[in-house]
C-alpha positions as CSV (number, residue, x, y, z in Angstrom):
1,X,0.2,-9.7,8.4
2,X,-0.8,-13.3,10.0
3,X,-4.2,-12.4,9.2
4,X,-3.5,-12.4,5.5
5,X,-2.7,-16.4,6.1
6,X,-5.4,-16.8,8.3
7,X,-8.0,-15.5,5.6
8,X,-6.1,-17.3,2.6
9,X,-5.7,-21.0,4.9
10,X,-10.0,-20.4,5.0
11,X,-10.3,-19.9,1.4
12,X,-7.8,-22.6,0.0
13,X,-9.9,-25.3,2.1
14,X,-5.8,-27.4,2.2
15,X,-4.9,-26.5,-0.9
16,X,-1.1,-25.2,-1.0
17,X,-1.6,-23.8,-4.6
18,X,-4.5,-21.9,-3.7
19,X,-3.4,-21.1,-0.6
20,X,0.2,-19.2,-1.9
21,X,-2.3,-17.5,-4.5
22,X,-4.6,-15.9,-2.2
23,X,-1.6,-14.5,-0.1
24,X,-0.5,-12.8,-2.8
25,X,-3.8,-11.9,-4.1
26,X,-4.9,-10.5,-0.7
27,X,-1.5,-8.7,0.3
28,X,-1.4,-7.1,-2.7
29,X,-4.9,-5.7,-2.6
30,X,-4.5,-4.7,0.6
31,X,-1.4,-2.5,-0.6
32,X,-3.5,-1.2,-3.4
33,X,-5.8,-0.2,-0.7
34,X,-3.6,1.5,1.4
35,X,-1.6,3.2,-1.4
36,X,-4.8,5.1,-2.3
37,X,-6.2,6.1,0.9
38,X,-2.4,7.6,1.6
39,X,-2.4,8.8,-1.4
40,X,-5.3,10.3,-1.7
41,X,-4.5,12.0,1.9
42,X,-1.4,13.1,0.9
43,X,-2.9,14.8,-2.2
44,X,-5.5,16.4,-0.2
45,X,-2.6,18.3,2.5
46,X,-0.6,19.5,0.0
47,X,-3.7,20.9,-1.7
48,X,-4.8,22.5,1.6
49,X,-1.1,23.6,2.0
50,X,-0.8,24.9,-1.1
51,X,-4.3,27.1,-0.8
52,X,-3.2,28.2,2.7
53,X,0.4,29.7,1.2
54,X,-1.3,31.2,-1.9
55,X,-3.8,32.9,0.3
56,X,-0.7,34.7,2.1
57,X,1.8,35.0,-0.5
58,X,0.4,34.9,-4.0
59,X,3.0,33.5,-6.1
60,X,3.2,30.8,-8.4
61,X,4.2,27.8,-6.0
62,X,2.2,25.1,-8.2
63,X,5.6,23.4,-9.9
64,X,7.3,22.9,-6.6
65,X,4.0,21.2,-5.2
66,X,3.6,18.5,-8.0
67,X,7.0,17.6,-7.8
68,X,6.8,17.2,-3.5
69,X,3.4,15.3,-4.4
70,X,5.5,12.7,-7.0
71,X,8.5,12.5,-4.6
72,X,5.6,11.7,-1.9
73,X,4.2,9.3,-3.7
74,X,7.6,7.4,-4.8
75,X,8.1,7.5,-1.0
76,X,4.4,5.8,-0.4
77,X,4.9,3.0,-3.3
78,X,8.2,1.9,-1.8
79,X,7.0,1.7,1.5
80,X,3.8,0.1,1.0
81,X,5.9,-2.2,-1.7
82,X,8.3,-3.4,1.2
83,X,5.4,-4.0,3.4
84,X,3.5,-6.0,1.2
85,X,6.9,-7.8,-0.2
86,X,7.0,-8.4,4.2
87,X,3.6,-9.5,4.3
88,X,4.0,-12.2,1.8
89,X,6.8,-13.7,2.7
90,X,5.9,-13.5,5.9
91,X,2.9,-16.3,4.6
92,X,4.0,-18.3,1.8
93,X,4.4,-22.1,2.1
94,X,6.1,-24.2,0.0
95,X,5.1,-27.6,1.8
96,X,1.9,-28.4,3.2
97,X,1.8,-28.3,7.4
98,X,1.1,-31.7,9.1
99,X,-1.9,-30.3,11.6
């Protein structure tokens, strides 16, 4: 999360506008990021599950998956949401530092 500052403070060049921009510019594409490579991970078990229990008991399990994959995903956005809620202000500045 410092690194988010770090990165921003390098691209703002001592500009505090710029600087609260790119915070939340870069923490939120950062969660973006990390929402679909979990996402995209989570979709791919439950699919592997899902093949694995249909290969040993063939019923129709395909409702009860969707709905784990949405509750799983609500799960995801609010954690990655708190993290990158964390992350910024974690960064923001509202005056400029004296160094």
């Amino acid at each position: 999360m410092l690194r988010i500052g770090i990165a921003a403070s390098k691209m703002s060049k001592g500009n505090l506008l710029s600087y609260n921009f790119y915070v939340i510019l870069i923490a939120c594409l950062l969660s973006f990021f990390i929402f679909l490579i979990c996402g995209f991970s989570i979709l791919l078990i439950i699919f592997l599950v899902s093949l694995v229990l249909h290969a040993l008991r063939p019923t129709d399990f395909h409702a009860g998956w969707v709905h784990m994959f949405k509750i799983c995903l609500v799960v995801l956005g609010l954690v990655v949401g708190l993290l990158n809620a964390v992350a910024i202000f974690k960064n923001i500045q509202f005056t400029k530092n004296k160094i």
